[in-house]
PAGU-257898 format. One record per residue (C-alpha): residue number from 0; residue in three letters; y, x, z. Coordinates in steps of 0.001 Angstrom, whole numbers, plus 500000, padded with zeros to 6 digits. Each point is the difference from the previous one (the first is absolute). Example, Ala and Ser with C-alpha at 12.3 -4.5 7.8 and 13.67 -1.06 7.14 Angstrom:
2
@num=0&residu=ala&yy=495500&xx=512300&zz=507800
@num=1&residu=ser&yy=503440&xx=501370&zz=499340
//
This chain:
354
@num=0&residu=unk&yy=391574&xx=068587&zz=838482
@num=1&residu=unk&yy=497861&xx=499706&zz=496849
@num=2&residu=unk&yy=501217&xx=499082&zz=496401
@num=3&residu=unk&yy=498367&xx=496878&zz=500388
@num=4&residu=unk&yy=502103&xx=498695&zz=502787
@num=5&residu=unk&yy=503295&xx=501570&zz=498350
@num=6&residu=unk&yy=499436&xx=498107&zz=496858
@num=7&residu=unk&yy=499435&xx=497082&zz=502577
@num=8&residu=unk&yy=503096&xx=500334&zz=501501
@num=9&residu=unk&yy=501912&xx=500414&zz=496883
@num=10&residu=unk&yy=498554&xx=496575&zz=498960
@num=11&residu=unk&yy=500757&xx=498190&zz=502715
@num=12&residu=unk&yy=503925&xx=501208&zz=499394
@num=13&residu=unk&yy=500138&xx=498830&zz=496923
@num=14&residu=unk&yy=497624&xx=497028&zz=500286
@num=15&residu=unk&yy=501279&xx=498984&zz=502945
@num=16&residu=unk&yy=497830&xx=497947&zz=503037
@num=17&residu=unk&yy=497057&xx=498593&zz=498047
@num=18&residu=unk&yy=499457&xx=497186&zz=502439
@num=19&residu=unk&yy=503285&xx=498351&zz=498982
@num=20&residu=unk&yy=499929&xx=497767&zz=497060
@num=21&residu=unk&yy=502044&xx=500366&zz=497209
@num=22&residu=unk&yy=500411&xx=498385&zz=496466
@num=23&residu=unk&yy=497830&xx=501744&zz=497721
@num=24&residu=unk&yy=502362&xx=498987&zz=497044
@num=25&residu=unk&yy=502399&xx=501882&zz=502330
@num=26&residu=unk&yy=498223&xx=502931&zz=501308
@num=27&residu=unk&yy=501157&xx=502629&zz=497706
@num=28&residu=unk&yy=503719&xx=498970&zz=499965
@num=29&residu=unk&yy=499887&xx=499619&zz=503865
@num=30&residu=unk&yy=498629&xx=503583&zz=500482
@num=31&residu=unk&yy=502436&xx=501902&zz=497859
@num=32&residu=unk&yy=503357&xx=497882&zz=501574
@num=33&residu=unk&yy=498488&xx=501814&zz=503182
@num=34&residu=unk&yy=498818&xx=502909&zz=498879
@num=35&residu=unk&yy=503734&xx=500612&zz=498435
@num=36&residu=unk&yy=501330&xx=499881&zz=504060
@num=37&residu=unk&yy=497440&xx=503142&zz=500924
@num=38&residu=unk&yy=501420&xx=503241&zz=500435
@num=39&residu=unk&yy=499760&xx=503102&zz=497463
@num=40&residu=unk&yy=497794&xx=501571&zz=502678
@num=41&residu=unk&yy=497684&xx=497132&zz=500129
@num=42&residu=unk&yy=499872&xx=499825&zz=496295
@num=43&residu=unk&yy=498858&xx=503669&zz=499685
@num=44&residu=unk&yy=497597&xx=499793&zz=502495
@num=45&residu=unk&yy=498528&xx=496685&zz=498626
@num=46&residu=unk&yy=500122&xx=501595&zz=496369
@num=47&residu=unk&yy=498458&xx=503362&zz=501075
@num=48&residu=unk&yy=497067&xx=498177&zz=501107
@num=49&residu=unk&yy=499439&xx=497293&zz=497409
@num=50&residu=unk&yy=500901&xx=502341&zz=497107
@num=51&residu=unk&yy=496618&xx=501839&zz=500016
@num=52&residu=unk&yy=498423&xx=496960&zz=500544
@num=53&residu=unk&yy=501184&xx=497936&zz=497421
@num=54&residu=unk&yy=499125&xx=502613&zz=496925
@num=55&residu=unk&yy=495961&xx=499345&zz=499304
@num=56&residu=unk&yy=498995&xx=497449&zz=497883
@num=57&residu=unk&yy=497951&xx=498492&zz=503086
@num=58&residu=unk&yy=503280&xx=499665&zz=501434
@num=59&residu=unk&yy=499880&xx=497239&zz=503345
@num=60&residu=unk&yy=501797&xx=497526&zz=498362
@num=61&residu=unk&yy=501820&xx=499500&zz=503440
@num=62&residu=unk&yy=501176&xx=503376&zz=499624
@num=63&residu=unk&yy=501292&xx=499448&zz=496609
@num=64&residu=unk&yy=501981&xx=496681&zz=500955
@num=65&residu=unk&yy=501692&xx=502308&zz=503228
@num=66&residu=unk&yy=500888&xx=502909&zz=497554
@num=67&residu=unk&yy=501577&xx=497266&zz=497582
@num=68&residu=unk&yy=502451&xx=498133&zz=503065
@num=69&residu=unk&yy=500990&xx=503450&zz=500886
@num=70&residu=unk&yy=500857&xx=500935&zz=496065
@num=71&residu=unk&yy=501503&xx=497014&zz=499337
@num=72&residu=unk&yy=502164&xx=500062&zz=503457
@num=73&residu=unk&yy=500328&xx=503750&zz=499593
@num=74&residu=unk&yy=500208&xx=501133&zz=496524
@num=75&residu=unk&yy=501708&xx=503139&zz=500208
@num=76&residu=unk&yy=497501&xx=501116&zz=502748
@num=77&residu=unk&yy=496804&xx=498990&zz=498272
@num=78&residu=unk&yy=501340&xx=501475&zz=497184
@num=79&residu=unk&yy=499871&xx=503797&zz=502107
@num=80&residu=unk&yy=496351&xx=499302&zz=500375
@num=81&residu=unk&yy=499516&xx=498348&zz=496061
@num=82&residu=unk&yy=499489&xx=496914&zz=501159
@num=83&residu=unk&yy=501673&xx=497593&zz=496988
@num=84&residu=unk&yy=499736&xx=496072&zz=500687
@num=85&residu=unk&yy=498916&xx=499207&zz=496824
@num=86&residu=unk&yy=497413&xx=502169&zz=499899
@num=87&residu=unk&yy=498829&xx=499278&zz=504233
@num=88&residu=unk&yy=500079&xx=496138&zz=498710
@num=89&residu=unk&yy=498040&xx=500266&zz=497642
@num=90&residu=unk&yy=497497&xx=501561&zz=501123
@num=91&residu=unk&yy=499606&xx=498021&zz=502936
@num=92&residu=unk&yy=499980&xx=496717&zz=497403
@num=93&residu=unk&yy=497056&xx=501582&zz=498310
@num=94&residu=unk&yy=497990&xx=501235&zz=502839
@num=95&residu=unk&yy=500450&xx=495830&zz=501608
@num=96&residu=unk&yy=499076&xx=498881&zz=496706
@num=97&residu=unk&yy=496871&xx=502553&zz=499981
@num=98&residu=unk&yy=498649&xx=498764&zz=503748
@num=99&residu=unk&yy=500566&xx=496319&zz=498878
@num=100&residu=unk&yy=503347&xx=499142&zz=501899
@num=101&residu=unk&yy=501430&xx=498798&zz=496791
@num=102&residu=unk&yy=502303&xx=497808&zz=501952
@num=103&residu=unk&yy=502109&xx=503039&zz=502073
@num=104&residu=unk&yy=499744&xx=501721&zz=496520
@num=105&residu=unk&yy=502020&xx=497534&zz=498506
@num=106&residu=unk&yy=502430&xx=499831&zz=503031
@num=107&residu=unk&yy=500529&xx=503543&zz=500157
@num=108&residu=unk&yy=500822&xx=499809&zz=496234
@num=109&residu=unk&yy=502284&xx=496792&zz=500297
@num=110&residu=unk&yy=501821&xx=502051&zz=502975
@num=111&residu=unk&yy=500436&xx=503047&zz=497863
@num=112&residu=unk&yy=501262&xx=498896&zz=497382
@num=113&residu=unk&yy=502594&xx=498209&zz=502142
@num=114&residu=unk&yy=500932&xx=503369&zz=501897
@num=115&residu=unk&yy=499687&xx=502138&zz=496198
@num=116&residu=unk&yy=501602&xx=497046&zz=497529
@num=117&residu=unk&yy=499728&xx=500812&zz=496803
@num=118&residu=unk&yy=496671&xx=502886&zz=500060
@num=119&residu=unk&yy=497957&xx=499467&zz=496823
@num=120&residu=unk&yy=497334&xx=501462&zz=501539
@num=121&residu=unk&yy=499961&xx=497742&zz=503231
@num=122&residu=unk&yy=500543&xx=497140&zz=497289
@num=123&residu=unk&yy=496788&xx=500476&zz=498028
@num=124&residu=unk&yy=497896&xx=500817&zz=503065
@num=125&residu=unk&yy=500942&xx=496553&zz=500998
@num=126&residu=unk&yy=499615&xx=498396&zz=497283
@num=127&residu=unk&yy=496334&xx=501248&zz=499206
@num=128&residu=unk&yy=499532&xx=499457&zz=503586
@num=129&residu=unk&yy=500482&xx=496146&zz=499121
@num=130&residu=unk&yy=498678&xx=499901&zz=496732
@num=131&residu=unk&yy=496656&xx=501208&zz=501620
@num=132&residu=unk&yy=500449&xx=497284&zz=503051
@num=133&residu=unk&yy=500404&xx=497030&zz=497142
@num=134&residu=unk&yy=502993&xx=499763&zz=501265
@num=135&residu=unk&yy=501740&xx=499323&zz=496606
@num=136&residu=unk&yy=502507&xx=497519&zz=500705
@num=137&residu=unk&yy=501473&xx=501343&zz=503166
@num=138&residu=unk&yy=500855&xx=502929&zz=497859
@num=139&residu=unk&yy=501322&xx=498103&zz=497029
@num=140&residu=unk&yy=502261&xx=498736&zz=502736
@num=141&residu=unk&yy=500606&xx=503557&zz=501320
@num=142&residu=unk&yy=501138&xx=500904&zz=496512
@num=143&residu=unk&yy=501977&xx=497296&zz=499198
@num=144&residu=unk&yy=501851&xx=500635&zz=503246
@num=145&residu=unk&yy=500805&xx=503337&zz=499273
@num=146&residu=unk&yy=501139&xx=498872&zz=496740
@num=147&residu=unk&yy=502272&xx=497755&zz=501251
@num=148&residu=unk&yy=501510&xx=502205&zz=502145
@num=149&residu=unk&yy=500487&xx=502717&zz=497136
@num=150&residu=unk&yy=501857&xx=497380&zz=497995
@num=151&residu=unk&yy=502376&xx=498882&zz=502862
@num=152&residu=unk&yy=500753&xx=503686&zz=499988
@num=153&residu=unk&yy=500451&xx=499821&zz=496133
@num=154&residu=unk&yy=497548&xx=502873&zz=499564
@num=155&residu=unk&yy=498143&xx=497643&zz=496948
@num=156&residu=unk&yy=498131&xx=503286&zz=498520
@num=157&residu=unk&yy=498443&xx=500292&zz=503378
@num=158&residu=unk&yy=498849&xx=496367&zz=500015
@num=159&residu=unk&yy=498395&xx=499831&zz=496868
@num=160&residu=unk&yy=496599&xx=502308&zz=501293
@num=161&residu=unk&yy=499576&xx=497659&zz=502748
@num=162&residu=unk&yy=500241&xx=497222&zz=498163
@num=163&residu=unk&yy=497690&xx=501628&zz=497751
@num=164&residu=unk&yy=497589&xx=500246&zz=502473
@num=165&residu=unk&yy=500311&xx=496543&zz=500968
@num=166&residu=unk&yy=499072&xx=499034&zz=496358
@num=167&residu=unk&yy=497044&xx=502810&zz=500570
@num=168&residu=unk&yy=498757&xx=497637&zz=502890
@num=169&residu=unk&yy=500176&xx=496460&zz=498748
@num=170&residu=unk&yy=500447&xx=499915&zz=496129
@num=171&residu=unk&yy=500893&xx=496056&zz=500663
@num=172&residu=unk&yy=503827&xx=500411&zz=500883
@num=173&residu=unk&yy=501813&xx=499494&zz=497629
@num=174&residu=unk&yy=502608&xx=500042&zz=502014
@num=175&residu=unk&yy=500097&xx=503962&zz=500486
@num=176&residu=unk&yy=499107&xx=500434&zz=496267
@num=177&residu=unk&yy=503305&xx=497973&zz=498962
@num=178&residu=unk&yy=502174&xx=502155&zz=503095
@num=179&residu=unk&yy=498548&xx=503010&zz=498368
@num=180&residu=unk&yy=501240&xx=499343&zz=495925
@num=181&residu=unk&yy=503398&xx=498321&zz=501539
@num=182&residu=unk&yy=500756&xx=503300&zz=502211
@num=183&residu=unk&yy=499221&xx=502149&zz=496876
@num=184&residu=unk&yy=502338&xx=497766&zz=498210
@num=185&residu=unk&yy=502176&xx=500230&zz=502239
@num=186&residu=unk&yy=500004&xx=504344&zz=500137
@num=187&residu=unk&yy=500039&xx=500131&zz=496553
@num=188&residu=unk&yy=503285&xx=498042&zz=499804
@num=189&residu=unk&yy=501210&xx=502571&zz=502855
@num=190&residu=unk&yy=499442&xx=502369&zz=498248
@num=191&residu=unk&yy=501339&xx=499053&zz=496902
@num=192&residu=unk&yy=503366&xx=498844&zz=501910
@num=193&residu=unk&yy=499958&xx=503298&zz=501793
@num=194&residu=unk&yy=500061&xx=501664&zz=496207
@num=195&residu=unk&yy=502297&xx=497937&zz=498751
@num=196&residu=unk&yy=502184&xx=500714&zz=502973
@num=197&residu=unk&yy=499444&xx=503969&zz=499750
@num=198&residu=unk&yy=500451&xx=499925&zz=496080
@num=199&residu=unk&yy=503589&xx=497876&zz=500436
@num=200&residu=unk&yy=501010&xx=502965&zz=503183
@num=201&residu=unk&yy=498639&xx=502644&zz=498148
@num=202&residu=unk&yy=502063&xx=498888&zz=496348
@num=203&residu=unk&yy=502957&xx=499415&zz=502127
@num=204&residu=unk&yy=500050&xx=503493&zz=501527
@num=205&residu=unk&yy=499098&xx=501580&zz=496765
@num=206&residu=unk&yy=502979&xx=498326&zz=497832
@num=207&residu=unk&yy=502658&xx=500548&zz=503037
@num=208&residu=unk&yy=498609&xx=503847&zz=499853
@num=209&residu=unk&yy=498969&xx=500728&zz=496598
@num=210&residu=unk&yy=503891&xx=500891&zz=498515
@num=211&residu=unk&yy=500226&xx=502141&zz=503605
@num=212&residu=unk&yy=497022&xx=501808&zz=499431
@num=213&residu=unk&yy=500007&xx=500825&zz=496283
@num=214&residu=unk&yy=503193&xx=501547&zz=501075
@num=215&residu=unk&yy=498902&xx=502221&zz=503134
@num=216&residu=unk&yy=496549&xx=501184&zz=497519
@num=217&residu=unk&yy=502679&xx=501173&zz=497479
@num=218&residu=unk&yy=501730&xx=502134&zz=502769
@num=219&residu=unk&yy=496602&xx=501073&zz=501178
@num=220&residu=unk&yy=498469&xx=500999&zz=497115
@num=221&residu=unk&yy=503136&xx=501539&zz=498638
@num=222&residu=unk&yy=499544&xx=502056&zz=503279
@num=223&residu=unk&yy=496661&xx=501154&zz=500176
@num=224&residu=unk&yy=500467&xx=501149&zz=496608
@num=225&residu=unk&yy=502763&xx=502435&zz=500953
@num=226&residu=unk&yy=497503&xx=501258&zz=502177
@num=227&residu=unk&yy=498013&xx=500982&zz=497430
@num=228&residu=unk&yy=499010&xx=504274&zz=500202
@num=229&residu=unk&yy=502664&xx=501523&zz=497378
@num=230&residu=unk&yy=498837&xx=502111&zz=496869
@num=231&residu=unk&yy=500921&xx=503148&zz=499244
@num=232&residu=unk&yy=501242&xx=501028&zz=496521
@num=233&residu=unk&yy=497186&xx=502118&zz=498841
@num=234&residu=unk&yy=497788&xx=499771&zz=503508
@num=235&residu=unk&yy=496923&xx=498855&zz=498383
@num=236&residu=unk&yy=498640&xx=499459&zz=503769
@num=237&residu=unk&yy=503261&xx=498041&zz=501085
@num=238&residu=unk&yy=499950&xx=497671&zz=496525
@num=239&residu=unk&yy=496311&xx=499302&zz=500483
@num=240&residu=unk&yy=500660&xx=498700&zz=503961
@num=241&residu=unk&yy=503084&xx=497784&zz=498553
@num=242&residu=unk&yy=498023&xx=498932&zz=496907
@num=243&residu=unk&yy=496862&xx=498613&zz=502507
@num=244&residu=unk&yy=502584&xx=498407&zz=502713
@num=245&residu=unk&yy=501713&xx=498529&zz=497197
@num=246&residu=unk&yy=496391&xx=498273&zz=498592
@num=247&residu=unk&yy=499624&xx=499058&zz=503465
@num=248&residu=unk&yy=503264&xx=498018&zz=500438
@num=249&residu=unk&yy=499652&xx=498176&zz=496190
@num=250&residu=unk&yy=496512&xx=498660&zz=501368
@num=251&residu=unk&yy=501449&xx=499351&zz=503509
@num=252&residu=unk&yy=503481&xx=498157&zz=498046
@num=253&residu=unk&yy=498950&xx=499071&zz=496737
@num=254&residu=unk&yy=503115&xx=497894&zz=499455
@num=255&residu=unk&yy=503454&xx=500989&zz=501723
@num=256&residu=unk&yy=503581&xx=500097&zz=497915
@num=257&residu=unk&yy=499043&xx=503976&zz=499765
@num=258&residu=unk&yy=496774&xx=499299&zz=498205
@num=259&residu=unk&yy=501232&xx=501274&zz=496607
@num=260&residu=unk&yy=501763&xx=503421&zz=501426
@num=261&residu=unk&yy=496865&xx=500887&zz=501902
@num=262&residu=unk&yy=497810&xx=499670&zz=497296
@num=263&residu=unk&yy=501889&xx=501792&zz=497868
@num=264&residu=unk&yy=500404&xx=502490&zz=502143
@num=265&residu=unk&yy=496106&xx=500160&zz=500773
@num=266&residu=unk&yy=499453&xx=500135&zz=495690
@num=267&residu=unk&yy=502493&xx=503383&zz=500028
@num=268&residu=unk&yy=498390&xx=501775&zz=502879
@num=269&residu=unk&yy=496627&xx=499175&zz=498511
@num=270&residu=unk&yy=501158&xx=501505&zz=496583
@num=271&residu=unk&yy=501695&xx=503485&zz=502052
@num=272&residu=unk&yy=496654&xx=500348&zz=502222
@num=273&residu=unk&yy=498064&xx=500394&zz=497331
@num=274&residu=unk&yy=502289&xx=502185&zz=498102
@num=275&residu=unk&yy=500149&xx=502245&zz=503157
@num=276&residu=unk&yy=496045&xx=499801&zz=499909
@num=277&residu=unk&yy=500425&xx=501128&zz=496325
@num=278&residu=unk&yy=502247&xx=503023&zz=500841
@num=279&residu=unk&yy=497895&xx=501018&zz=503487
@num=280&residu=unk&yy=496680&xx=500019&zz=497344
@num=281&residu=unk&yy=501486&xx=502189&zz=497457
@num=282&residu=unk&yy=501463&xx=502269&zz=502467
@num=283&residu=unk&yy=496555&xx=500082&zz=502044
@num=284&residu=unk&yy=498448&xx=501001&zz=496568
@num=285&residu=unk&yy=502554&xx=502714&zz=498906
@num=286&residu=unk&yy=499230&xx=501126&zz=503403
@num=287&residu=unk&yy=496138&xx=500133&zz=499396
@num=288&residu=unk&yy=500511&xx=501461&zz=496441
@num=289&residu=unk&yy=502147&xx=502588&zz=501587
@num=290&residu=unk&yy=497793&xx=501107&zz=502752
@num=291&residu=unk&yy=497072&xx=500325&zz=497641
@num=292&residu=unk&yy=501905&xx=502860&zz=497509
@num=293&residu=unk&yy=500830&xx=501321&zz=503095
@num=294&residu=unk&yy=496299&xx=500350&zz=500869
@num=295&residu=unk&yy=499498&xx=501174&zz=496946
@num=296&residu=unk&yy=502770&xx=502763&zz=500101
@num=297&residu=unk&yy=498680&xx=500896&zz=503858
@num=298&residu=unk&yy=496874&xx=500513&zz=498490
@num=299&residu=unk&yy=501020&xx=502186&zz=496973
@num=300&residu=unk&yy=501925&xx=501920&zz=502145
@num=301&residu=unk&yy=497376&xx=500926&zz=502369
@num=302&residu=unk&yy=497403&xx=500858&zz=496999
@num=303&residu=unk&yy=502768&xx=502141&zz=499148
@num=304&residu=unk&yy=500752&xx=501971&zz=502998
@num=305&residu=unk&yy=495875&xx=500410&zz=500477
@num=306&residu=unk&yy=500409&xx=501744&zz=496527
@num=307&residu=unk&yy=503125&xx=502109&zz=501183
@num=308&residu=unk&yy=498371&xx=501269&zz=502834
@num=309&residu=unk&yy=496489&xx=500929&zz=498400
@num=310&residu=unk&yy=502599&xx=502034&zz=497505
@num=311&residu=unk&yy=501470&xx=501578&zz=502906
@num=312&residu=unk&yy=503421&xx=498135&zz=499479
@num=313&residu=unk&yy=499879&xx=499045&zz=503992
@num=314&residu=unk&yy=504311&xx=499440&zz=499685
@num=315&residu=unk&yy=499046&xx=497485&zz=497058
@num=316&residu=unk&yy=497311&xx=498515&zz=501707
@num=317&residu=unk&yy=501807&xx=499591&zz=503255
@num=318&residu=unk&yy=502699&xx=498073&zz=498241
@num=319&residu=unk&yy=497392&xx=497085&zz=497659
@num=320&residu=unk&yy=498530&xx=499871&zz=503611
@num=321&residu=unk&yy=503404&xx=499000&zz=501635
@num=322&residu=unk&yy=500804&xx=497577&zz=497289
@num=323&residu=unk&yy=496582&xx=498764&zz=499412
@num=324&residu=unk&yy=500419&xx=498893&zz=503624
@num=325&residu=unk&yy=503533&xx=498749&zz=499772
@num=326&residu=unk&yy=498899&xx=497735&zz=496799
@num=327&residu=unk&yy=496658&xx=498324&zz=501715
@num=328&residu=unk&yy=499854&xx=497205&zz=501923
@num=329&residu=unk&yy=499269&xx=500122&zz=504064
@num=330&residu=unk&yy=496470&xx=498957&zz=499898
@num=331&residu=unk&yy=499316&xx=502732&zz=496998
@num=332&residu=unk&yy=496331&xx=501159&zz=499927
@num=333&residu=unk&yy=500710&xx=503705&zz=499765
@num=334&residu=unk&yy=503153&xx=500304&zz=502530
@num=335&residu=unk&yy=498020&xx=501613&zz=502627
@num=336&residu=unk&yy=498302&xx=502579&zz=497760
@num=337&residu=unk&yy=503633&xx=500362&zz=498048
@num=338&residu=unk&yy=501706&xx=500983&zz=503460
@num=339&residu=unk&yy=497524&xx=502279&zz=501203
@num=340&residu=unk&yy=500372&xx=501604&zz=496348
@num=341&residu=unk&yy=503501&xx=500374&zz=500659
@num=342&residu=unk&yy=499448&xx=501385&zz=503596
@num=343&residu=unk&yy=497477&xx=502511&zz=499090
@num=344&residu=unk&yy=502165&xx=501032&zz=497030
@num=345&residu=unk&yy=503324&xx=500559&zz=502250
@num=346&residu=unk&yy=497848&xx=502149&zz=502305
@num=347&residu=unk&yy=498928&xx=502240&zz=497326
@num=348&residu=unk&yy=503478&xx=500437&zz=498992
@num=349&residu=unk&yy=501236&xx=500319&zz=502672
@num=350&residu=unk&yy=497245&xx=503048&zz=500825
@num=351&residu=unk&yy=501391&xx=501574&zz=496537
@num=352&residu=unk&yy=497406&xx=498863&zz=498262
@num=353&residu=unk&yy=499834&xx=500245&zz=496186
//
């Protein structure tokens, strides 16, 4: 059997017996009540053939009106092949439209929009549909319907746009103009009642809780601030951590009945850190100032020994070596030459060398 006769087939399911008549007005919402009693199988088999069919921009537009009963009827099985409604109707609007059948167009659309309420882009492909038909004041009416029915639903934000389109069409009704200001009246005074009616709850709450509350942040804050890290008496590492968590907690709970007693306290550990950064500095440069006479005394002591030993003294020598080593720091420039001094020295003596 060829693809030609498949596709055949799979229109005369969903189509049904062309040599019946049917409302055209009805035709699409005829087809998908039936197509909804077809089985998954006949779906899939119906959709497996129309699917490749139905994706050129040449697309039969018979092809493209059988793809849409089955998505509509079918949605979650269309969906397997990406087949979406909206986007099946309306393409098959547009390619009527192109070969002149302006009058299914509009059907197709008017049934869409019926099966997809509510689809903005069903909505304006309609409505540019019309507007390019002259067909102004059936979609005035169209608008003002839908209007109507957003307002008996008290959805008035939603009106308003169609009404504006309405006023878009025919700049003569006053009418719509006058619905329009009164139902923005009528939101702002909403709103403003809503406000008042939030601002009264909200005051309410807040006096009935504000005495509980100031009490429970008292018993918090007094908490959190026993959690503060403890410092050390001398521990310049452990006062700086308490001095920086207690900065913290003043800028997190600026005003508490502890205010005064943590800022005093955060004034005295300011005044010991930096006498602790005082004592660490001096001591750091005693340090330094010691280390460099030692250098100096590491050095005289070598010079010395050098002399001892080119006088023969090696016993001398051997000793300013030793302490010429004990005196200089670990990174000294002439502790390798020093040692192997001292080695080669201890071998000769120890050979009974004078």
């Amino acid at each position: 059997m060829s693809s030609t006769l498949i596709v055949r087939d799979a229109l005369l399911v969903v189509h049904g017996d062309p040599t019946v008549p049917e409302d055209p007005e009805k035709h699409l919402a005829s087809r998908v009540k039936e197509a909804r009693s077809f089985g998954r199988r006949v779906v899939e088999d119906c959709l497996s053939v129309l699917a490749p069919s139905a994706g050129g921009d040449d697309c039969d537009p018979e092809v493209l009106e059988a793809v849409l009963i089955l998505a509509l009827a079918h949605p979650k099985l269309a969906a397997d092949h990406a087949l979406e409604p909206v986007v099946v109707g309306r393409r098959l609007a547009a390619s009527l439209e192109k070969s002149g059948d302006t009058g299914t167009a509009h059907r197709s659309l008017l049934a869409l929009a019926e099966f997809l309420p509510g689809n903005r882009a069903i909505e304006r492909d309609l409505a540019g549909l019309m507007r390019r038909e002259g067909m102004v004041q059936d979609l005035v009416e169209r608008y003002l319907d839908r209007a109507k029915r957003l307002l008996d639903e008290g959805k008035k934000q939603e009106a308003i746009p169609c009404l504006r389109e309405v006023l878009q069409l025919d700049r003569s009704r006053k009418d719509v103009a006058r619905m329009i200001r009164d139902l923005r009246f009528d939101e702002v005074d909403e709103i403003k009642k809503r406000r008042r009616r939030v601002r009264v709850a909200v005051l309410v709450v807040l006096l009935s809780l504000g005495a509980s509350l100031v009490g429970l942040r008292e018993v918090q804050v007094s908490r959190d601030y026993r959690k503060l890290p403890p410092g050390e008496e001398g521990d310049l590492v452990s006062l700086r951590a308490r001095l920086s968590a207690l900065e913290g907690f003043v800028d997190e709970y600026p005003v508490w009945h502890g205010s005064l007693g943590v800022l005093q306290e955060r004034s005295a550990l300011r005044v010991e850190i930096d006498r602790l950064n005082e004592e660490t500095l001096t001591r750091r440069e005693m340090s330094a100032a010691k280390t460099r006479r030692q250098q100096k005394q590491a050095d005289g002591a070598r010079v010395k020994a050098r002399n001892l030993a080119e006088a023969r003294d090696f016993e001398g020598a051997l000793a300013e070596f030793r302490r010429a080593l004990e005196l200089a720091a670990y990174d000294w420039e002439h502790r390798a030459r020093t040692e192997r001094d001292i080695a080669a020295i201890e071998e000769f003596l120890a050979e009974g060398g004078k």
